[in-house]
N, C-alpha and C positions, 0 to 999 in steps of 0.2 A: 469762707464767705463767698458765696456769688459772684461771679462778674461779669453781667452781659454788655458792658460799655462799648468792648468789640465785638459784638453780636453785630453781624453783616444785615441781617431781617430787622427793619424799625416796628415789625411789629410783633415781635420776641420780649417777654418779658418776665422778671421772676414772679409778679404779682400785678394781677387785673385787673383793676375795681372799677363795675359800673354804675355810674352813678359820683358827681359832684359834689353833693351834699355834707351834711353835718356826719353822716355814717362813715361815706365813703372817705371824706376828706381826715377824719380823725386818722381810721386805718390810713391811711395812706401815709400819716405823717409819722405815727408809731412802728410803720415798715422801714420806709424809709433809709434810715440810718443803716439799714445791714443789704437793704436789697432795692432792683431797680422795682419802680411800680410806673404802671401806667394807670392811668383815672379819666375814662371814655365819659365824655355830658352830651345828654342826648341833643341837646341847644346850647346854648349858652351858658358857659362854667357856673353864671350865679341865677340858672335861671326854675333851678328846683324848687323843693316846698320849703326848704328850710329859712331860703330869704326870706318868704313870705309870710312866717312865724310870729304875728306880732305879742302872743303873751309874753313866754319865759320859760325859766327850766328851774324846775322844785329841787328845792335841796333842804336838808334842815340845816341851819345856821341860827335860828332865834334861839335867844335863851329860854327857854320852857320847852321848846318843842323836843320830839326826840325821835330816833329810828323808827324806832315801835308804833307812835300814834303815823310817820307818814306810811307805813307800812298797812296798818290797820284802813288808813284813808283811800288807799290803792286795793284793796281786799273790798273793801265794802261798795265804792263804786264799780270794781269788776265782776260783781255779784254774784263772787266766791268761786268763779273759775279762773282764779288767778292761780301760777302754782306760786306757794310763798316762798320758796325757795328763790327763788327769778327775782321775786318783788326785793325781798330783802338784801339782793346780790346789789342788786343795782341802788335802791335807797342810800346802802352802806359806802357805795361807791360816788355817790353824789356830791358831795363835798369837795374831794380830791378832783371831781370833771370841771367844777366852777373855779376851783383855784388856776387849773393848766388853761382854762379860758384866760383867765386874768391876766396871765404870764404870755399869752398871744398878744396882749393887748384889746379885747373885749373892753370897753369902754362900762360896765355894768353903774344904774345909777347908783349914789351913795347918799346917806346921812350922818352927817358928821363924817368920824372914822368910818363907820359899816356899812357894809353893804345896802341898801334899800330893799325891803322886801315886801311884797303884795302879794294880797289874799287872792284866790279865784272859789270855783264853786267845786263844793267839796271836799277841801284841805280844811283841817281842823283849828292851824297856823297860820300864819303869812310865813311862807316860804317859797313866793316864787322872785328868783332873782332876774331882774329885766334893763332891759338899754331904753326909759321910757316906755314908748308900747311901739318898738322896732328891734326887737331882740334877735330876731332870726336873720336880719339882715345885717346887721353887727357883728352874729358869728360869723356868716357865709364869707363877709370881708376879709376877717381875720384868721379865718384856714384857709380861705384861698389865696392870702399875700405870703401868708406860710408856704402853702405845698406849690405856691409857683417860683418862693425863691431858693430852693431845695433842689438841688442839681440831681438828684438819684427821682425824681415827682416830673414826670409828661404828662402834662394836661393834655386833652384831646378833646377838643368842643365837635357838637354838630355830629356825633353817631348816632345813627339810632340801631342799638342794638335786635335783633333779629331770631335769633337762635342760639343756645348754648352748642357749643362746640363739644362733642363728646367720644364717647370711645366708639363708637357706631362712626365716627366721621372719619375716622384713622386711615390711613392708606393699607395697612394692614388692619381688615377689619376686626376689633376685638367687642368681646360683651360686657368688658370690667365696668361697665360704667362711670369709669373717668373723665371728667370735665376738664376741659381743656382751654379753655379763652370760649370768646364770642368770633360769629356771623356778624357785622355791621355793615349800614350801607351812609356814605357821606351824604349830607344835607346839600352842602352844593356841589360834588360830582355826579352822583347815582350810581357811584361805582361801591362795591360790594367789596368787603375788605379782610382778611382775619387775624383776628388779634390771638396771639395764645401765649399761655402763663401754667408757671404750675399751679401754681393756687389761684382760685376767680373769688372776689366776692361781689354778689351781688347787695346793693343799695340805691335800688331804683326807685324807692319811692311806694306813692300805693297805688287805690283806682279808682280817686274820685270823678275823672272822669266818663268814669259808667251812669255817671246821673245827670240829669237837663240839668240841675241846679246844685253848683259844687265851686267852694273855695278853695281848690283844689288847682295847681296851675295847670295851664295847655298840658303841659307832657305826664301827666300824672293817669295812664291809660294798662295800667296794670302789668306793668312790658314785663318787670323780674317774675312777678308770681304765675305768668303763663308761659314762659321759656321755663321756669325750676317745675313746670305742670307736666311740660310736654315733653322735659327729657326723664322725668321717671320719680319727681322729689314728692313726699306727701305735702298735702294745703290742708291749713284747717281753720276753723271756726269767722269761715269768710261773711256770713252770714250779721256777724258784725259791725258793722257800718256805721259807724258816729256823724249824725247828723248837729251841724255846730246851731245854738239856737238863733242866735245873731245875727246874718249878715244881711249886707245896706240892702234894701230894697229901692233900688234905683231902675228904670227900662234903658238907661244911656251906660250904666256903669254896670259891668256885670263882676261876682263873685269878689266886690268890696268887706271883708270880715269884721267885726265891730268885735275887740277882743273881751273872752272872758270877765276881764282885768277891771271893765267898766261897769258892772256888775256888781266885781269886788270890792271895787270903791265907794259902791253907797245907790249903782244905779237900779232904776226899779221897771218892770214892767208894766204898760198897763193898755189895758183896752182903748184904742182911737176914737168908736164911738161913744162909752160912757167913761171915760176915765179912771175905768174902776182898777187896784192894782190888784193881779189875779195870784198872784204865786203863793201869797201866804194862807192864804183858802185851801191852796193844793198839796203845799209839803211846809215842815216847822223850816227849816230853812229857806224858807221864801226863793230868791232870785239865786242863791247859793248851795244850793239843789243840784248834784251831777247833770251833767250835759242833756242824757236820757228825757229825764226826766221834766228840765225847760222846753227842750226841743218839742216833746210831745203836748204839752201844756202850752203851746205858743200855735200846734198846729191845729191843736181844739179849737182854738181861740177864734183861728181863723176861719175853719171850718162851718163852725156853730154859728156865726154871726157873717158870714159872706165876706170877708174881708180880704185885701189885699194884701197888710202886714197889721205886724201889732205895733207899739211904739217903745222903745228902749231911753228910757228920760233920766238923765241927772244933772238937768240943770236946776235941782235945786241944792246941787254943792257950790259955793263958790266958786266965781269965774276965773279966778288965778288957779286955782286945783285945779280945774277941770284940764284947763289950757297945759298945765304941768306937765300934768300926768298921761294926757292923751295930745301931743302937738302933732303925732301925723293925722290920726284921726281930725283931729281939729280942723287942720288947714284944708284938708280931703275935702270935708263935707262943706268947708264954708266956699269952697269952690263947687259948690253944687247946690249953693242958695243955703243952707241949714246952718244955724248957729247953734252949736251943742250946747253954750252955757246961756241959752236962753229957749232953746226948741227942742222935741222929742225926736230922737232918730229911726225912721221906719224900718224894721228889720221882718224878714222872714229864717225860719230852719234851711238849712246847706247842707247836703253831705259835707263834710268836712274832716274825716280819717279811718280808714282801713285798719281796725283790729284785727284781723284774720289776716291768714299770711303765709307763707314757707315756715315749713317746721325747724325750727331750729334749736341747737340745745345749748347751754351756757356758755359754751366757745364758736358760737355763731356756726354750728358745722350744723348744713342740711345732709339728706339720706345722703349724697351720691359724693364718693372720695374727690377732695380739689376743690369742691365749691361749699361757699360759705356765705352766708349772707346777714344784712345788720339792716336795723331802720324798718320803718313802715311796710317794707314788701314783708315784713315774717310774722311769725306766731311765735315770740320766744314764752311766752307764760306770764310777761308782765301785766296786759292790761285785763285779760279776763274779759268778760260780756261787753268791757264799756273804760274806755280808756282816762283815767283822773287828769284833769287839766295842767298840760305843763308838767308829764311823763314822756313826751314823746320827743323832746329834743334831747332827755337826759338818756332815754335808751340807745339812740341814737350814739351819744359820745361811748357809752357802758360797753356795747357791743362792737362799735369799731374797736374800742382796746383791745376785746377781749377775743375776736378774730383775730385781730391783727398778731397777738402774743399769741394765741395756739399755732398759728401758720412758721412764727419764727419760732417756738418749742419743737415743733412736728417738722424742719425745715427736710432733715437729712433723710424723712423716713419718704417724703413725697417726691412721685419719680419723675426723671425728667420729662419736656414736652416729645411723644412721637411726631415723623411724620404726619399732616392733617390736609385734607383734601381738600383744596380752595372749593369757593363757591361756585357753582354752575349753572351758567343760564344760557346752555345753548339750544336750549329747547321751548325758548318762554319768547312771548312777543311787548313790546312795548302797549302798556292800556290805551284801548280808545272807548274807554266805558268810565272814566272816573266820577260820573251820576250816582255810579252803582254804592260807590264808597259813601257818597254825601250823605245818600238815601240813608245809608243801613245804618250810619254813626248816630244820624238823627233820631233814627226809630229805636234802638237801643235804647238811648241816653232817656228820651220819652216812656217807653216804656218799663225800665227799669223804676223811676219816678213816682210812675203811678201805680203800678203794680206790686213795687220793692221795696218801697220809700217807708217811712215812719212808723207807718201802722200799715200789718200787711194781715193778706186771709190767703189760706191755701187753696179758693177760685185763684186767686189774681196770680200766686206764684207760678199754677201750675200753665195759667193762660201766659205770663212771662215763659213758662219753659218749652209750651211749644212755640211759640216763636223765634225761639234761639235754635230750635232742632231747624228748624225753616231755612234760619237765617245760615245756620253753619253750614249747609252742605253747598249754597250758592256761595258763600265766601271760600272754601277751601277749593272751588273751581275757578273761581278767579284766581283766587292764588299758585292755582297751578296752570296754569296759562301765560299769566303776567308777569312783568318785571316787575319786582319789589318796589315800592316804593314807600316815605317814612309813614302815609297816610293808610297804605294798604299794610299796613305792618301794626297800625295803631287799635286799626279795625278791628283785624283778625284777635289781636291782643282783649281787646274791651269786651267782645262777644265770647272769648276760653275765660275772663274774669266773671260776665254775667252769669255764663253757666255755673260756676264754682258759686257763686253767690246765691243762684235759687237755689242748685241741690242741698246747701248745706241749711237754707232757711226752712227748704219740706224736710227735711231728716228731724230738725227740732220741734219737736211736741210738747211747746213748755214756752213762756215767755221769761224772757230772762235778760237784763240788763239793754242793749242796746234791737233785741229782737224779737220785738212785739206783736200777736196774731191775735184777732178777733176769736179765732176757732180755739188756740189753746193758750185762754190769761194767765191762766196759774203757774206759776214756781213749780219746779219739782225740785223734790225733794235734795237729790243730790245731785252736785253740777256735773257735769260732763263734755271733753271738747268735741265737737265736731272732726273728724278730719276723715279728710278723701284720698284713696289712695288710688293713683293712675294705674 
C-alpha cells in the first residue's frame, strides 16, 4: 500500500483529482482508503455545477419501471448516438449510486417508507430521486463533510488549473506521454504551483461558459477539455450543447434555472402575448418533450412573435404542491416580486450542459497513460446528441467509481512520478493590458450565442470560425508575454473550447439531437460521433 504521509513535497500525491464536484469527490472517497488523494477546486470547494443541480439523479426504483425502458429513454433522447453499452453500464449501476448517497446522509425526499420520485421530460417513469428541487446541493454537502473528514482527502480550494503536467515536462525529457499532475496558479498568491500524482483525473466540469447566456457557474470555462486538448487527448461530439429550456429571465438576476422538475409536475408553456399553450401543437408529449426539443420550440416562440421570454405557469396546481415541491424556487422568485402559485414565471433557453467531451472509455481512462477523467468535461457514450434529464449527476457518481477502481486494479502497473520541471516565468512581464481579456471573453461568449446557439447555418459557424483564428493568435501572444493569471487562463481556455465546438458543428452534415442547421435538417441515416484528434 502507498505511503506518502512522509513525503517531504505537500504537493506529491498518489492520486490528483481536479475538480470538487459530485465526479471528483465520488473518486476521491473510493481512493481514499488505500491511497493519499489530493482534490484541487478551482474556487470554492462547493462552488461547482453540481451544487447548482436543482433536479436529481435517475435511477429506477418504481415498481413497473425497468433497466430496459430507462435505457431505451437515454437511447431515444441521444438520438442513437449513444453507445448502449455505456447507457446500460451505468442505468444498471444507478440504484447502488442512490443507495451510498443515502448512507452519506443525502437527505433525499420520501413518501411514506420510499423514496419520492418525479417525472422530468423524457423518462417514460418517475424516476428522479430529489432533496425538493435542491438536489445537487445536498450532494455537494454530503461528499464534502465526507472527503474533508477522511484523513488520507486534502482539499485545496482556489487553483485554477492551467496545464497538464506531462512527459514533455520531465527533467529528463521523454515522449511517453505520461501525465503527471497539474500546472496551477493560487487565487490569492499568483504563485504558480505543481501538483503531481500518479494517476490525475480530471472532473472539471464543462463550457457553459462559451455562451452570453448559461446556467452554467462562473468557473465552468472549459479548463479539463482544453488542457486533455492541448496535451494530445482526442475531443469529441462538442458540438453538442444542451441548451436548458427554462431559465428566469430576470435583467438583475442572471443564470437563475427553473428546474425540469416543474414541467414534470403539471407545468405548462405558453405564449405571454396570447396565452395560447404551444408544445402540444409541437410534439405528443407536449412540455415533456427532451430538452432539444422545448429549447428550440420556446426559441421559435420567441423569435416569431418579438418576444423577450415565454412564460412557464403552474399555478394552476395547488398552492401547497407548488410550495412543496419547489420551496427554493418559490422563495427565489417571491423575492423578485413573482408568486409562482398565482403568476407565470418568464423563462428563456440557456446553455445548460456540454455533451461532448474527452474521450473516455468505461474506466474513465483518456488516450494518454495516468490521466483519467469523469463528469461533464468527457464523452464517455452515455448521452449521445442530447443528454436525458437527470443523467448527469448519475454519470458523474458511475464514473468516479469506476476511475477510481481502475486506478486501484491498475495501481502496481503505474510508474512512479519523475523528476518534473517547475513552472517558469522568468521571461514573462506582469499585464498592463487586462482590456484585452474583458474584450475577447465578451466577444466570445456573444458570438458563440449568436452564431452557435440553438439554431445554427454554416454562414454563421464559419463567420464564428474566423473569428476565433483572429482571436487565437492575439491570445496566445499575450500568453506569451504575460504572467498567468486565473482570468487569462480562462480566456485562452473558452476560445481552445469555442474552436472544438465549430469544427465539430461544420464536420456534421445532418441535424441530430441537440445540433440543428438550417443548411442540413435531415437525420442521416446512421449516427456517427464526432471526434477531433490533436
Amino acid at each position: 500500500m502507498p505511503d506518502l504521509h512522509k513525503s517531504s513535497d505537500p504537493h506529491l500525491s498518489d492520486v490528483l483529482i481536479v475538480g470538487s464536484g459530485a465526479a471528483g469527490l465520488t473518486a476521491a472517497l473510493n481512493l481514499a482508503g488505500r491511497f493519499r488523494v489530493t482534490v484541487l477546486a478551482k474556487g470554492g470547494l462547493d462552488e461547482g455545477a453540481t451544487a447548482w443541480a436543482q433536479g436529481g439523479i435517475a435511477a429506477v426504483l418504481e415498481e413497473g419501471d425497468t433497466f430496459e425502458q430507462h435505457i431505451e429513454d437515454t437511447m431515444i433522447a441521444g438520438a442513437g448516438l449513444n453507445d448502449r453499452g455505456v447507457v446500460e453500464m451505468v442505468v444498471e449501476r444507478a440504484p447502488a449510486a442512490i443507495h451510498r448517497l443515502e448512507a452519506l446522509g443525502v437527505p433525499f425526499a420520501t413518501e411514506g417508507s420510499a423514496l419520492h420520485l418525479t417525472r422530468e421530460g423524457g423518462h417514460s417513469h418517475r424516476r428522479i430521486v430529489h432533496v425538493a428541487d435542491a438536489t445537487g446541493w445536498a450532494v455537494q454537502e454530503a461528499l464534502l463533510r465526507a472527503a474533508a473528514a477522511h484523513p488520507n482527502i486534502r482539499l485545496v480550494p482556489d487553483q485554477v488549473a492551467i496545464d497538464l503536467a506531462t512527459s514533455r515536462h520531465e527533467e529528463r525529457y521523454s515522449g511517453a506521454g505520461n501525465v503527471w499532475g497539474v500546472y496551477a496558479v493560487d487565487r490569492t498568491s499568483g504563485h504558480v504551483g505543481l501538483f503531481t500524482a500518479r494517476a490525475t483525473i480530471l472532473a472539471t466540469g464543462g463550457a457553459g461558459r462559451t455562451y452570453l447566456f448559461s446556467t452554467a457557474p462562473r468557473g465552468a470555462t472549459g479548463d479539463g477539455i482544453a488542457m486533455a486538448w492541448r496535451a494530445g487527448c482526442r475531443v469529441s461530439n462538442m458540438e453538442f450543447m444542451q441548451f436548458h429550456p427554462t431559465c428566469l429571465y430576470n435583467l438583475d438576476v442572471k443564470n437563475f434555472l427553473i428546474t425540469e422538475a416543474v414541467r414534470g409536475e403539471g407545468g405548462w408553456l405558453l405564449n405571454p402575448r396570447t396565452g395560447h399553450r404551444y408544445m402540444p401543437d409541437l410534439d405528443p408529449r407536449a412540455e415533456l418533450a427532451p430538452r432539444d426539443i422545448v429549447a428550440r420550440a420556446n426559441d421559435a416562440e420567441i423569435k416569431r412573435d418579438g418576444l423577450d421570454y415565454v412564460h412557464l405557469d403552474i399555478s394552476h396546481q395547488p398552492p401547497e404542491f407548488v410550495r412543496g415541491h419547489f420551496p427554493t424556487i418559490y422563495e427565489k422568485l417571491l423575492g423578485l416580486g413573482i408568486d409562482i402559485t398565482r403568476q407565470p414565471i418568464p423563462v428563456v433557453p440557456a446553455q445548460h450542459y456540454t455533451c461532448g467531451g474527452i474521450v473516455v472509455d468505461r474506466d474513465g481512462r483518456t488516450d494518454l497513460p495516468g490521466l483519467y477523467a469523469a463528469g461533464e468535461c468527457t464523452q464517455s457514450g452515455l448521452h449521445g446528441a442530447n443528454r436525458l434529464a437527470s443523467n448527469s449527476l448519475l454519470e458523474c457518481f458511475v464514473f468516479g467509481d469506476a476511475a477510481a477502481a481502475h486506478i486501484a486494479a491498475q495501481w502496481d502497473a503505474l510508474p512512479p512520478v519523475p523528476a518534473i520541471r517547475g513552472w517558469d516565468e522568468s521571461r514573462v512581464a506582469d499585464s498592463d493590458e487586462e482590456v484585452v481579456i474583458k474584450q475577447n471573453w465578451t466577444e466570445i461568449r456573444r458570438f458563440m450565442w449568436n452564431y452557435v446557439g440553438i439554431v445554427r447555418t454554416t454562414k454563421r459557424l464559419e463567420r464564428a470560425r474566423t473569428r476565433i483564428r483572429m482571436m487565437t493568435e492575439e491570445v496566445a501572444d499575450y500568453y506569451g508575454q504575460f504572467r498567468v493569471t486565473p482570468d487569462l487562463i480562462e480566456l485562452r481556455n473558452l476560445l481552445q473550447t469555442a474552436d472544438l465546438i465549430v469544427r465539430s458543428a461544420l464536420h456534421r452534415h445532418e441535424s441530430r439531437g441537440l445540433h440543428y442547421t438550417l443548411d442540413y435538417p435531415e437525420t442521416l441515416p446512421v449516427a456517427v460521433d464526432t471526434v477531433l484528434v490533436p
